[in-house]
C-alpha positions as CSV (number, residue, x, y, z in Angstrom):
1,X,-17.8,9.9,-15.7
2,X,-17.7,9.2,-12.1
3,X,-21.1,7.6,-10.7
4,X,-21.4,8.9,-6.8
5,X,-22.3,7.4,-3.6
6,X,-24.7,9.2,-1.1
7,X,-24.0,9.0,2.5
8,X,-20.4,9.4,1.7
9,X,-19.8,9.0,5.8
10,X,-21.3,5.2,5.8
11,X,-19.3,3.6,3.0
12,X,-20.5,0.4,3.7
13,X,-24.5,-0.6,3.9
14,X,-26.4,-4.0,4.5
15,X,-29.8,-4.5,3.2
16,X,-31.4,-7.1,5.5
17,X,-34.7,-6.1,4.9
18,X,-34.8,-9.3,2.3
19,X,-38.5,-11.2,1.9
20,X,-38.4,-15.2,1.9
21,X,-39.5,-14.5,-2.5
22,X,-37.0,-12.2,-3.2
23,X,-34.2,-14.0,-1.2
24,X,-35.1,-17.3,-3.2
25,X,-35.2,-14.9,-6.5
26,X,-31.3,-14.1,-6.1
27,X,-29.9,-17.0,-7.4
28,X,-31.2,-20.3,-8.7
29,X,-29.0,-23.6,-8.2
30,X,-28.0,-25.7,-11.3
31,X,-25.9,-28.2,-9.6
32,X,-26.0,-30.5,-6.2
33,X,-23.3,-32.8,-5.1
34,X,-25.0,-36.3,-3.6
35,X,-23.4,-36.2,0.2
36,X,-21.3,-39.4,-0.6
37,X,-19.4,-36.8,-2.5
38,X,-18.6,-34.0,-0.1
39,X,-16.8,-31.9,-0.6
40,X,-16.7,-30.4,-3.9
41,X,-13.1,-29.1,-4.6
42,X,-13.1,-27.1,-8.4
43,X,-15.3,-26.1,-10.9
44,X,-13.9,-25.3,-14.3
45,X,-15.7,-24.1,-17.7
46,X,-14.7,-25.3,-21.0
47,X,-15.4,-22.3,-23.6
48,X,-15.6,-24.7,-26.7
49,X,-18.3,-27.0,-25.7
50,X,-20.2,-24.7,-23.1
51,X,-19.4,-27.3,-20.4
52,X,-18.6,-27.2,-16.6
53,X,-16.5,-29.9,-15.1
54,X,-16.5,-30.1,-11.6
55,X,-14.5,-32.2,-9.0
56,X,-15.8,-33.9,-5.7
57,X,-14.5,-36.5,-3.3
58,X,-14.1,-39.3,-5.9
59,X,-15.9,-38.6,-8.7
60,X,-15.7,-36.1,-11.4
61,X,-18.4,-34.1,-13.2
62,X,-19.4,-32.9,-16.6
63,X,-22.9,-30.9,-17.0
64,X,-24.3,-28.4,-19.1
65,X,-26.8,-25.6,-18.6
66,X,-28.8,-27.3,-21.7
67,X,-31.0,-29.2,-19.6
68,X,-31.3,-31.7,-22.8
69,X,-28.3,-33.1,-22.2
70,X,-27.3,-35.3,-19.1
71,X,-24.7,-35.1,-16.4
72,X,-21.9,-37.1,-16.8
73,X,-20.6,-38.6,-13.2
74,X,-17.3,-40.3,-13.4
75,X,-16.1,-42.5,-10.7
76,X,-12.2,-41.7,-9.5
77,X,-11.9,-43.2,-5.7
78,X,-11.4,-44.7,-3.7
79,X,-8.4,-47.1,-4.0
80,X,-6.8,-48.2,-0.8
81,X,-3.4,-49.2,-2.4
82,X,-2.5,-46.7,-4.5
83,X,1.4,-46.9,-5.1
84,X,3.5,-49.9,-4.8
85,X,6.2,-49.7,-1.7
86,X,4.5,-47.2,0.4
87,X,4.8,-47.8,4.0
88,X,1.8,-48.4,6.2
89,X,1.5,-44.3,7.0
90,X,2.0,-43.0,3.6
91,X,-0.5,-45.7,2.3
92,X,-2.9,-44.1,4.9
93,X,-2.1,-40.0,3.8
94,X,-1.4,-40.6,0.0
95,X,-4.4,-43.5,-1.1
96,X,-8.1,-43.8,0.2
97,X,-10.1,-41.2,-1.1
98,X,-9.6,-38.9,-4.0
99,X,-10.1,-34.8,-4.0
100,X,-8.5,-33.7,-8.0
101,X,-7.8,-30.1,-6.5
102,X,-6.3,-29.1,-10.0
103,X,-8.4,-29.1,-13.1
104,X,-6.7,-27.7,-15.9
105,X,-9.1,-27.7,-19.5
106,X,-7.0,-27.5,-22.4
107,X,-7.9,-27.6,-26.5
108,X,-8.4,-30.9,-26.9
109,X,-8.8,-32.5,-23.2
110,X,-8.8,-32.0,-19.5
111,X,-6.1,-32.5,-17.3
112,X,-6.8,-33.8,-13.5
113,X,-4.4,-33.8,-10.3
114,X,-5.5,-36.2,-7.7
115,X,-4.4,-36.5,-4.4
116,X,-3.6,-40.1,-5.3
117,X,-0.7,-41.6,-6.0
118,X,1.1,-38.9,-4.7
119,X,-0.5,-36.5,-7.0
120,X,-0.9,-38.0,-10.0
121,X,-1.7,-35.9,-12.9
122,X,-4.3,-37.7,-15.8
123,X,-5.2,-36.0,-19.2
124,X,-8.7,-37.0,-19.9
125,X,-10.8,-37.0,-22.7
126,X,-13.3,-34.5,-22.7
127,X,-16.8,-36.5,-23.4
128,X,-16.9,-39.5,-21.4
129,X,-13.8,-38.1,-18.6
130,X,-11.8,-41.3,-19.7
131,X,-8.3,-41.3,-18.6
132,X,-5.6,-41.8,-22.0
133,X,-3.2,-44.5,-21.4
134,X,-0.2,-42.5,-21.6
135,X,-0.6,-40.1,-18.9
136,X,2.8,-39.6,-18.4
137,X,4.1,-39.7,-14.8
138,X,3.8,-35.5,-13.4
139,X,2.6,-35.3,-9.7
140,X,1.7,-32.0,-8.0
141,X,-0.3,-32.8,-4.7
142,X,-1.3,-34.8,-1.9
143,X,-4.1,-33.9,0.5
144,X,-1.9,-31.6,2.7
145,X,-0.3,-29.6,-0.1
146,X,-1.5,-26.9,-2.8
147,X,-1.1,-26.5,-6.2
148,X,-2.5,-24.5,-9.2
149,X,-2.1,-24.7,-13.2
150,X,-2.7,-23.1,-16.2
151,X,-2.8,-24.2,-19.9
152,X,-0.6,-21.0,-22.1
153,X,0.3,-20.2,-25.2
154,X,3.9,-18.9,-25.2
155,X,5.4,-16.5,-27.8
156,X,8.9,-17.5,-29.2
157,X,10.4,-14.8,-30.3
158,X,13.7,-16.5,-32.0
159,X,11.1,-18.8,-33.8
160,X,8.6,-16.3,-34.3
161,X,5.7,-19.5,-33.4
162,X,4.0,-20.2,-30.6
163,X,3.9,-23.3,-28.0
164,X,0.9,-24.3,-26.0
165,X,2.5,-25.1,-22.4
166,X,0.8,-26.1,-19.1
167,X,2.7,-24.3,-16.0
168,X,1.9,-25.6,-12.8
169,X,2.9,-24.2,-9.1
170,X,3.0,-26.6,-6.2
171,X,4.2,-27.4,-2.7
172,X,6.5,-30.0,-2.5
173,X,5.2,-33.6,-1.7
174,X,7.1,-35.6,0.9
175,X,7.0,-38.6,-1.5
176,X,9.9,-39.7,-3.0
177,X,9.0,-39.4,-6.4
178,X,11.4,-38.1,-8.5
179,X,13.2,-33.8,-9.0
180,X,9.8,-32.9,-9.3
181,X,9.4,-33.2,-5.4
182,X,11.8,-30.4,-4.9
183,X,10.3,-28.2,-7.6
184,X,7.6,-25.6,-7.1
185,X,7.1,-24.0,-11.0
186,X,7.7,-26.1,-13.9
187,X,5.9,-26.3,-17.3
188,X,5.3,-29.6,-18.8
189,X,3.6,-30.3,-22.1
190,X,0.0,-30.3,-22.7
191,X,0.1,-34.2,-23.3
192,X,1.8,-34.9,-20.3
193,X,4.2,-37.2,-22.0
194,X,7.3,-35.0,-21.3
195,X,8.7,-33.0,-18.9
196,X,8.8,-30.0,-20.7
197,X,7.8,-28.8,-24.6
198,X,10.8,-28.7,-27.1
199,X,13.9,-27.3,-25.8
200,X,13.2,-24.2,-23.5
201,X,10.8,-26.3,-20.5
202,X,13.5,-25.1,-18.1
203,X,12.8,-21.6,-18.7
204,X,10.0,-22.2,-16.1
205,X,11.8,-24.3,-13.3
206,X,12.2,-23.4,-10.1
207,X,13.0,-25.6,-7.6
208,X,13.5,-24.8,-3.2
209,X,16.5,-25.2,-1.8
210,X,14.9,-26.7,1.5
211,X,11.4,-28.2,0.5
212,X,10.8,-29.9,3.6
213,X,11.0,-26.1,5.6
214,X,9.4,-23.8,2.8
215,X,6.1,-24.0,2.4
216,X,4.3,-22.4,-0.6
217,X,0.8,-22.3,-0.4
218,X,-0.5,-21.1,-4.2
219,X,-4.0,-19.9,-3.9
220,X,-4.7,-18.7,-7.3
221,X,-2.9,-18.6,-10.9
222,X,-3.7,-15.9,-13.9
223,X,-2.8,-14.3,-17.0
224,X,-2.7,-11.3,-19.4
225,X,-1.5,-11.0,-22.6
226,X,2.6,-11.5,-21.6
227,X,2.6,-12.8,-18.4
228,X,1.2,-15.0,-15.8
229,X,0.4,-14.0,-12.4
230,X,0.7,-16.3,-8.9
231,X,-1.2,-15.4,-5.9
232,X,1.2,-17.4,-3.1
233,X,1.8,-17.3,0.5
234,X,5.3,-18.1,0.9
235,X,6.3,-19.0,4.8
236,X,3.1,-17.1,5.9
237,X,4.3,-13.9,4.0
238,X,1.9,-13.1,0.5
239,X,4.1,-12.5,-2.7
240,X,2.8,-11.7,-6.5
241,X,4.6,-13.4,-8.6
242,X,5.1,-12.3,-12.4
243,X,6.5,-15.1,-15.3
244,X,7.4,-13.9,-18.7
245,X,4.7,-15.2,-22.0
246,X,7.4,-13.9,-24.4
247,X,10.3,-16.0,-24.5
248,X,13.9,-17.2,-26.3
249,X,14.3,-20.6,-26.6
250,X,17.4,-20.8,-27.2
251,X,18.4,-18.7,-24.1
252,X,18.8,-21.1,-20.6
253,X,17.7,-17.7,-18.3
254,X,14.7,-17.7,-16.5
255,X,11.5,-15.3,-16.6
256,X,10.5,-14.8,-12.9
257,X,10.1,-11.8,-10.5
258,X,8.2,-11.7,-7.3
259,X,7.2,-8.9,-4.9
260,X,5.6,-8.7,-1.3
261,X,2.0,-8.4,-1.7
262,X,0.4,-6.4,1.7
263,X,-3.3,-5.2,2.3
264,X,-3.1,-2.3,4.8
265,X,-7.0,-2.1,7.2
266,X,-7.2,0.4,9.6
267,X,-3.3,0.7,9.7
268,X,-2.6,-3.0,9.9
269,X,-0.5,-5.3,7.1
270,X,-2.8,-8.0,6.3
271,X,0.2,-10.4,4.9
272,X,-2.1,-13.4,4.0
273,X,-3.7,-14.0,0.5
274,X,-6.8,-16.1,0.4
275,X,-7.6,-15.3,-3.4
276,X,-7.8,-12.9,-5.8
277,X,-9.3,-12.4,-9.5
278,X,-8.5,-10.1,-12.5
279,X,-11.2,-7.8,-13.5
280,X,-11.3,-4.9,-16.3
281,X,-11.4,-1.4,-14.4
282,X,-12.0,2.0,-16.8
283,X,-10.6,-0.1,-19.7
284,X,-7.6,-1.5,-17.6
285,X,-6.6,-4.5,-16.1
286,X,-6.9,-4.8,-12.2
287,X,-6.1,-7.0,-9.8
288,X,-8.4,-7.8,-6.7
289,X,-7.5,-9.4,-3.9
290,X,-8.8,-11.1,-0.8
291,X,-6.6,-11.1,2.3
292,X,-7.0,-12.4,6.1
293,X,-5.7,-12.2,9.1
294,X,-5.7,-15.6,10.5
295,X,-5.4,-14.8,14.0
296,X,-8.5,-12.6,13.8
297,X,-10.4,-13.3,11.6
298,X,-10.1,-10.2,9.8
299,X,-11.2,-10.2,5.7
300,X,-10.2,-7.3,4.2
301,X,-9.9,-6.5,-0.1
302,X,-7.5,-4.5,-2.3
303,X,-7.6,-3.6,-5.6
304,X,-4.1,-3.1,-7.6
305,X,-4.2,-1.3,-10.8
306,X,-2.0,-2.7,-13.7
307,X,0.0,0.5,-13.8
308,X,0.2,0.5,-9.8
309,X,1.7,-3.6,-10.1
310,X,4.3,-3.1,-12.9
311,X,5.4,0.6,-11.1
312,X,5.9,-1.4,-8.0
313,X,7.8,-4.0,-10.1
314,X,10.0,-1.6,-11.2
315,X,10.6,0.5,-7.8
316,X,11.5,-3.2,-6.4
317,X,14.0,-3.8,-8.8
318,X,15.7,-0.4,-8.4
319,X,15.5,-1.3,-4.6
320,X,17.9,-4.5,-5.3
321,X,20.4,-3.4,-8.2
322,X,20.3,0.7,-7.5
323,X,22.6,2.3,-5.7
324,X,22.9,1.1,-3.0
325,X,21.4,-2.3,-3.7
326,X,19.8,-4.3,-1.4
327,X,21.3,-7.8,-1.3
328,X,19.1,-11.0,-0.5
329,X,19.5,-12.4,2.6
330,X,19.8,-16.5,3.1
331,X,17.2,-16.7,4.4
332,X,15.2,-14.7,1.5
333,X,16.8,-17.3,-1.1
334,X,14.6,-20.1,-1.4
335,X,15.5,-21.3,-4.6
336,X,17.9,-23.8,-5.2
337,X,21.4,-21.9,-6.6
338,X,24.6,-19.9,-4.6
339,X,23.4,-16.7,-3.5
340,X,25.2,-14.7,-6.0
341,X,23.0,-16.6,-8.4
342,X,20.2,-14.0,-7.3
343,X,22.4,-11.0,-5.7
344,X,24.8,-8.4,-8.3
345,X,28.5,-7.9,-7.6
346,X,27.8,-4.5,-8.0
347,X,24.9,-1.8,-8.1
348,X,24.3,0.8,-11.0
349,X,24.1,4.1,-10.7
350,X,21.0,6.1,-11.8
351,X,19.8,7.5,-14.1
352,X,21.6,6.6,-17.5
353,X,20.4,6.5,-21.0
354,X,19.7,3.3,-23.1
355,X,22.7,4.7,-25.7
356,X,24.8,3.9,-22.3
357,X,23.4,0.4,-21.4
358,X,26.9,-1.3,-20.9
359,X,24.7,-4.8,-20.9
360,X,22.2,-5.4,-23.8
361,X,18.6,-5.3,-22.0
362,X,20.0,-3.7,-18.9
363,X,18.0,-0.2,-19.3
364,X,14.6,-1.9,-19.1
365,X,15.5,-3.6,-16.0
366,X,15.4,-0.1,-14.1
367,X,12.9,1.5,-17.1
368,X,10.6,-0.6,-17.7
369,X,7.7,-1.9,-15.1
370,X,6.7,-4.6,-17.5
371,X,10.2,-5.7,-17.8
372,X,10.5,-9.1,-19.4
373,X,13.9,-11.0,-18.2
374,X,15.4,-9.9,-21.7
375,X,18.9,-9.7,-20.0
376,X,21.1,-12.2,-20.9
377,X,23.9,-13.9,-19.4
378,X,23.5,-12.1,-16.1
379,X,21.7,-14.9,-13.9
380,X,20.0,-12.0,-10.8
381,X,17.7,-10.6,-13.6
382,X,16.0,-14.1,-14.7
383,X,14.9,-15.0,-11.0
384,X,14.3,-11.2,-9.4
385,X,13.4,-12.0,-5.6
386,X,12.0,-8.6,-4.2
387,X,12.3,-7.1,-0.6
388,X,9.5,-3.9,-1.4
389,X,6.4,-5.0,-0.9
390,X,3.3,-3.3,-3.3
391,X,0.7,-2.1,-0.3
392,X,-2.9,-1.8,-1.1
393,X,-5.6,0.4,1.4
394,X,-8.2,-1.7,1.8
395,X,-11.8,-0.7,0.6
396,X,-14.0,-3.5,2.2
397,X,-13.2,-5.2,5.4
398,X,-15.2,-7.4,7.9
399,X,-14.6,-9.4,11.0
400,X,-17.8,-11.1,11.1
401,X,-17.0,-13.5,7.7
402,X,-14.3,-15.1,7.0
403,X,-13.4,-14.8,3.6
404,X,-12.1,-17.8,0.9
405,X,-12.5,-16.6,-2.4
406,X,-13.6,-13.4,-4.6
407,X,-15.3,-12.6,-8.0
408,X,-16.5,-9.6,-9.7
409,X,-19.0,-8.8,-12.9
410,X,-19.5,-5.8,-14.6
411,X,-23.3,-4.5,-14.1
412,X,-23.9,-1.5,-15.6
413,X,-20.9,0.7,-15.2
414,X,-20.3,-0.7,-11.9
415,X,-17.9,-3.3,-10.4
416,X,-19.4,-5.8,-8.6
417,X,-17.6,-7.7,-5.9
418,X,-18.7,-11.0,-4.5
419,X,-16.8,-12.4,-1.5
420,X,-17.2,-15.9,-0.5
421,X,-16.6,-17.2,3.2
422,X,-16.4,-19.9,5.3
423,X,-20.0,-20.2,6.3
424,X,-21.3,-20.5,2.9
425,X,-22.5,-17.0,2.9
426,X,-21.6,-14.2,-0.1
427,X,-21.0,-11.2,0.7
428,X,-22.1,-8.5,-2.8
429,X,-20.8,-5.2,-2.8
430,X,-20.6,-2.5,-5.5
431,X,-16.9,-0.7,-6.3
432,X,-16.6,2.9,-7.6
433,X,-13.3,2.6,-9.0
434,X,-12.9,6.6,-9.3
435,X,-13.6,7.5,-6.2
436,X,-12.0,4.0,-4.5
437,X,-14.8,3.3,-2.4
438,X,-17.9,0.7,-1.9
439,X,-21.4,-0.3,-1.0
440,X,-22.3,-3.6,0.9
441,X,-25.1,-4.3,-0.7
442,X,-26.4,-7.8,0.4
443,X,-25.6,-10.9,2.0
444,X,-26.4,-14.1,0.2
445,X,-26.7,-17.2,2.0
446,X,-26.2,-19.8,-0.3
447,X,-26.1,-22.8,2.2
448,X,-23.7,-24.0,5.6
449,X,-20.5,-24.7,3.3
450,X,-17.4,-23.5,2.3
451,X,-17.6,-21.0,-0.8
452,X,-15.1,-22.5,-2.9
453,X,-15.5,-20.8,-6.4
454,X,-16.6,-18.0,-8.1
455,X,-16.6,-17.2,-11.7
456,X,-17.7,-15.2,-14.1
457,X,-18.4,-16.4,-17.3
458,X,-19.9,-15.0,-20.4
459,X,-21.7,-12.3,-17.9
460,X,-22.8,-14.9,-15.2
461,X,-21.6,-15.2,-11.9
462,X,-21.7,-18.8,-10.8
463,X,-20.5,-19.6,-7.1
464,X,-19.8,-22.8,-5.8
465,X,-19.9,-24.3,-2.4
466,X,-19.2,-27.5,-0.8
467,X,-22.5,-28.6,-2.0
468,X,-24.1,-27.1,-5.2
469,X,-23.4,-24.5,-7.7
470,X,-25.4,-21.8,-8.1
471,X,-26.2,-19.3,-10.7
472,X,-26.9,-15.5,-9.5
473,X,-29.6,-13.8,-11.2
474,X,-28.7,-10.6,-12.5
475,X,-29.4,-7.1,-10.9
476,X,-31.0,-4.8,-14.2
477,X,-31.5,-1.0,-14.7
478,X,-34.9,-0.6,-13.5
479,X,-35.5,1.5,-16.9
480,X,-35.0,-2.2,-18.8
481,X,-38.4,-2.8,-16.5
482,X,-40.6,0.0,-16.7
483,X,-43.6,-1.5,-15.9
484,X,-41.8,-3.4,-12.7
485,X,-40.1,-0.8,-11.4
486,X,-42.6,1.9,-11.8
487,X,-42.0,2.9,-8.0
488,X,-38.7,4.7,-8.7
489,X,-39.8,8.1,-8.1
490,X,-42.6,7.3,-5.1
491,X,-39.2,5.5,-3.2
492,X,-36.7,7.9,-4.0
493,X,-35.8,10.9,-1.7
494,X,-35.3,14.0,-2.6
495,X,-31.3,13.9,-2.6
496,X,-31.6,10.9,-4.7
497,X,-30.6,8.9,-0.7
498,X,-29.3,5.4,-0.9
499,X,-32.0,3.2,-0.3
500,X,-33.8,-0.2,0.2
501,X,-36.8,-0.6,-2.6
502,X,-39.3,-2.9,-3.2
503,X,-37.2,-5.3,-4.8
504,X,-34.0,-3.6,-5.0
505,X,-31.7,-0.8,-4.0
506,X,-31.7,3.1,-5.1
507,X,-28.2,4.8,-6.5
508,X,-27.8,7.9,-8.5
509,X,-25.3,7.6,-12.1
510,X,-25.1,10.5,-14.2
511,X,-27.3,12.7,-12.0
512,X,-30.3,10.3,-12.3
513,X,-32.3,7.9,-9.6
514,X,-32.4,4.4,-10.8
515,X,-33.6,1.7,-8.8
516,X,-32.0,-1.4,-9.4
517,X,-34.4,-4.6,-8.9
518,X,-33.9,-8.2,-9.0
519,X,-34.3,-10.2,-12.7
520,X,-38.2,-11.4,-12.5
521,X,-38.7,-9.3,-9.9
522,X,-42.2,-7.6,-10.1
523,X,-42.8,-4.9,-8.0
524,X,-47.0,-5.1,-8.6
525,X,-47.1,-8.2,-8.1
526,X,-47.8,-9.4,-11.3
């Protein structure tokens, strides 16, 4: 059942009216990075032992809410001649100080990128942060250039087994290092002592034609049950990017598809992504996402249902092979290959029945939104490149923040985003996903740093900054509190008015007033 907003002409409301106790009863802070360490770069949570790790300019940390058990600080930087042969510039841009941007916690250990030694990725063991001995030699990123990972389990479907993979997206690195400069996906296994797992690793690789002139900028990488999902700015245009889970391995085709990615505010394409996060909507899968406009300073957020995504999938790849089809251009091919690689010889004509598919798999190419790369032998449906952008309305925008990263948490039937911005302010407002609009509800300053991070885990929202990591304290249903909320019928207005409480904030679900108050918030004082 739909939950309503009152005042449906002021979608968006700030409650300033904040005292010095209740602002300090919003969050409380768990973590704080000595200054010699600033910035912190990534926080990751391990769900087997409960831990966090956390990276910072030359260390890395382990710590546990259980205050019983002590923080682990492990040195990493800085070392001021980090690869042998380097001239004296690139000794200056790719040694000194060490940021690991990607953190990537797998089963049995945690895998570190540095920006040293042109990017050097270390698996690690999980208790003491040690470094194994045989590493391997993968490199992602230098101190000018993004990347993101993600440790996956694969379905094989000749094999009928699974394979644990790690995929990783990057920018290229100007070092010399090996193919893997050129490449911008690739899997590699999750000991790092090969390239890639078995005999299907290549499945994954994609590699740019002109690395030195394309510049992908991965801001954030995630997953559902058959595929993973990019977040990338690609030459200052945002793309979602889709790679099969379910593969062959004894097929050589690829499993990747891409679409424009736009946020329309008051009638302008916001074509930057600065993050985004999956969160379960009315029992689906959404996708939120934070874009900018970096001339402005505009912040504005989408939401894309699962059904909306693979639907625009599927209108994109009817767009390119339909008649008439819509050829790449050079310039769209990025990817190394001829452009017929990624363009047909010829369009097909729809509709047609699967009892006419004159190519097995051909029918859920232009059927199917969560089409899986199941044609074989024809090389323009493994590496689908789209030209029809999937546009979003935006539901929350503001010029006054700019935005870096967003969360959301489920509290009590409603979504709760939380946008983190430059300024080290976070911005909390409440979604109602029926009716596609939302409630400012607070600003939460959390200190004069970058928001970095924020996660929920296990029903906590933890946000990280340059400096600390906090832990919000949850909003509850005032009837969880009766004795400290017992002013929810003296505040209340007749309509049932969005308002500001003693503690907390009115809203009507289910044609009843609750007023929602802050955890150990007690409205007599008590």
């Amino acid at each position: 059942m739909a939950f309503l907003f009152i005042f449906p002409s002021v979608f968006c409301l700030t409650f300033t009216a904040l005292t010095k106790g209740q602002e300090n009863q919003q969050f409380k802070t768990l973590f704080e990075n000595p200054l010699d360490n600033f910035p912190l770069q990534n926080i990751e949570f391990d769900p087997q032992t409960n831990n966090y790790f956390v990276s910072g300019k030359n260390v890395l940390y382990k710590f546990n809410e259980d205050t019983k058990i002590p923080r682990l600080d492990k040195k990493t930087g800085p070392e001021a001649n980090c690869l042998e042969g380097l001239s004296e510039k690139d000794n200056r841009a790719y040694c000194g100080d060490d940021y690991n941007s990607v953190m990537v916690v797998t089963t049995d250990s945690l895998i570190t990128c540095s920006t040293l030694k042109g990017g050097l990725c270390v698996r690690r063991n999980k208790e003491n942060l040690d470094p194994e001995t045989s590493s391997g030699n993968i490199r992602l990123v230098s101190d000018e250039s993004r990347a993101v990972g993600i440790f996956i389990n694969l379905n094989v479907s000749n094999s009928g087994g699974q394979q644990n993979i790690v995929l990783f997206a990057k920018q290229c690195t100007r070092l010399p290092l090996s193919t893997l400069k050129r490449s911008v996906i690739f899997s590699v296994s999750p000991t790092l002592s090969t390239k890639s797992p078995g005999d299907f690793g290549e499945i994954f690789d994609l590699f740019l034609s002109n690395p030195e002139a394309q510049k992908m900028d991965y801001r954030v990488v995630m997953e559902n049950e058959n595929f993973v999902f990019l977040l990338v700015n690609q030459n200052s245009q945002s793309r979602l990017v889709k790679i099969c889970k379910n593969i062959d391995s004894s097929s050589s085709k690829k499993v990747y598809e891409d679409i424009p990615i736009w946020c329309n505010s008051n009638g302008t394409n916001l074509t930057h992504v600065e993050h985004g996060a999956s969160v379960s909507i009315l029992g689906r899968q959404c996708l939120v996402v934070l874009f900018s406009n970096l001339s402005t300073g505009r912040s504005a957020v989408c939401v894309f249902d699962e059904n909306e995504i693979y639907e625009a999938f599927l209108k994109s790849r009817r767009h390119r092979f339909g008649c008439p089809k819509h050829d790449l251009s050079a310039k769209d091919v990025i990817f190394m290959n001829e452009i017929n690689y990624f363009n047909q010889a010829l369009c097909v004509m729809l509709p047609f029945n699967k009892s006419d598919e004159f190519i097995h798999g051909l029918y859920d190419v232009f059927y199917k939104g969560d089409f899986c790369n199941n044609v074989y032998g024809v090389s323009s449906f493994g590496v689908i490149i789209g030209l029809l952008p999937l546009i979003g309305q935006t539901l929350y925008t503001t010029e006054s923040h700019q935005g870096t990263v967003i969360g959301s948490a489920l509290f009590h039937n409603l979504i709760t985003l939380y946008i983190g911005t430059k300024t080290g302010y976070v911005i909390e407002i409440l979604y109602d996903p029926e009716e596609k609009i939302t409630m400012e509800v607070r600003e939460i300053k959390v200190d004069g740093s970058e928001i970095r991070a924020i996660k929920t885990i296990n029903g906590a929202t933890y946000i990280m900054s340059q400096t600390k990591i906090i832990k919000m304290l949850q909003m509850k249903n005032c009837s969880q509190y009766p004795d400290n909320c017992a002013l929810c019928l003296d505040v209340r207005t007749s309509n049932c008015e969005l308002g500001v409480a003693d503690g907390g904030f009115i809203t009507q679900e289910f044609g009843v007033c609750l007023l929602r108050c802050f955890e150990n918030y007690t409205a007599t004082g008590r």
